[in-house]
Structure formats: C-alpha cells, structure tokens
N, C-alpha and C positions, 0 to 999 in steps of 0.2 A: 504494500500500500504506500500511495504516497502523497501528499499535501499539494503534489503539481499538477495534480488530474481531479476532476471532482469526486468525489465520497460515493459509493456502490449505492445507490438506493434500495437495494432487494438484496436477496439472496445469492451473488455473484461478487465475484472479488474485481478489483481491476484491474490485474492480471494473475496469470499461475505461471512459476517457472518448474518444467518438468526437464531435467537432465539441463540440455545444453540450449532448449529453447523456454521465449516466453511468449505465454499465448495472451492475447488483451480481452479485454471484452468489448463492445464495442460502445464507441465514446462518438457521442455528441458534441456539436460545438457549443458546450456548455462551461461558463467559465469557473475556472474551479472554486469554491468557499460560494460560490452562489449558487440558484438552481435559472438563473441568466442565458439564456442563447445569447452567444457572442454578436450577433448581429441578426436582420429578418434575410440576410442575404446569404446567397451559396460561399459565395467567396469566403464571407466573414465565418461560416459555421466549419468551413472547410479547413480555415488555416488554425482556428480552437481545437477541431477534434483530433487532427494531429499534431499539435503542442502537446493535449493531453497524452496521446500513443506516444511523444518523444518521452515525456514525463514516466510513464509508466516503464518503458523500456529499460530508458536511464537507472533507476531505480532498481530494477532488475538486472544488471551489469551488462548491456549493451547500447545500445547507438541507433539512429536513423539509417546507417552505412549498412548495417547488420539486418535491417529487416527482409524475409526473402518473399512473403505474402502478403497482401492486402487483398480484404475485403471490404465493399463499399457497397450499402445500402440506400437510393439516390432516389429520392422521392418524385422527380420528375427528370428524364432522362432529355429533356430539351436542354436541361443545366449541365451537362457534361462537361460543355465547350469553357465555361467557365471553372467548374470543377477541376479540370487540367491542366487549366493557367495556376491557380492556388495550391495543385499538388505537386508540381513540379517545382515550386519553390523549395521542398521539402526534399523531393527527389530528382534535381538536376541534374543526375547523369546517374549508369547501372539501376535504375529503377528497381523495384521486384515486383514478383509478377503478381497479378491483379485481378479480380471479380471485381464487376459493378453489376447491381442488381437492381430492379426498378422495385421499390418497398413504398405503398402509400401509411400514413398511420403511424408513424414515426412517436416516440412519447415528446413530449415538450413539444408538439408542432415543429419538430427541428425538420430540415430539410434532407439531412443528410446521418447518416451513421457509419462511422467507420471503426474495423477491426483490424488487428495483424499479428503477424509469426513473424519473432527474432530471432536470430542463433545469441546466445550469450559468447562474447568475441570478448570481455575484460577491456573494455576501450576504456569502459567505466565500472569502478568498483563499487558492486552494488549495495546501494544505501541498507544499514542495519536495520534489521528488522521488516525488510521490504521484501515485498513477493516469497 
C-alpha cells in the first residue's frame, strides 16, 4: 500500500507483489487523499490513473520502465486519440503491450480505468511495509 495512489475502497489491495511481478488493481484518475476525479477530461483522468500505477509500482520495487502489460478500460473508445497523446507521456519509447477495452459504468463517472503487470527490476527499493 501506498499514500501515492488512492486508498482501496472495497475488498482489493492496490497492488499484490507475487515473486518477481506486481499486479495493480485498476486505478482511476482519482487523486489520491480525495475521492476527486483528477479532471471531467480523458486526458486529465488518464495522466492521474497512471501516476497512481507509477505510485503503486514504485512502492513495490519497480518502475514505469519495468511495466510489460496494461490494461485499459475506456469508456468511450472515440477518446482513444487523446488517451494516446496522455499515455505516451508515460510510455515514450519500448511501450508494453496493451488491452483497451470499451467499459460503460465506470465507479466515480470516471472515464477511464487502468490496470498493469510489473517485473520487480530493484530500480526502486520497495517502500516498507508496501505491497
């Protein structure tokens, strides 16, 4: 667990590290200490819900470098175009590979949810007590 991603509202952790990967759950662009959508826009809820995934990872001793899956649950798939501009910030070069899934019904009205798979690579020593 970790104070840079928002707090599990249910039954599910914010990540689990099992051997050498960690797995996330999947994060909204919700900003963490509030229950706030980062903005009403793709962009804005796009670049929150992966800060949260860097957040969790981190925490779990790996890196944005280190992710090799994403999954992305995109509430209207006309948002893509923009979606791609905001994830590639994140992932400008070696990417990992990817689902995007058209999900209506998202909680918080968020637009978007996104999950992913890390390899635990030591880039970062993972915070005590975390995952």
């Amino acid at each position: 667990m970790t104070d840079g991603a928002p707090r599990a509202s249910g039954a599910y952790s914010q990540g689990v590290r099992v051997g050498d990967l960690i797995f996330t759950a999947g994060q909204l662009g919700l900003v963490p200490g509030t229950r706030q959508l980062a903005g009403p826009d793709i962009a804005s809820q796009t670049r929150q819900g992966l800060q949260n995934i860097q957040a969790i990872v981190e925490a779990g001793g790996s890196c944005l470098n280190h992710v090799v899956k994403v999954t992305i649950y995109l509430e209207d798939m006309r948002e893509l175009p923009v979606l791609n501009e905001a994830y590639a910030q994140f992932f400008p070069s070696n990417p990992p590979a990817r689902s995007v899934v058209q999900s209506a019904g998202l909680h918080f009205e968020a637009r978007v949810e996104i999950e992913a798979v890390a390899v635990v690579c030591g880039c970062r020593k993972a915070a005590k007590g975390a995952l």
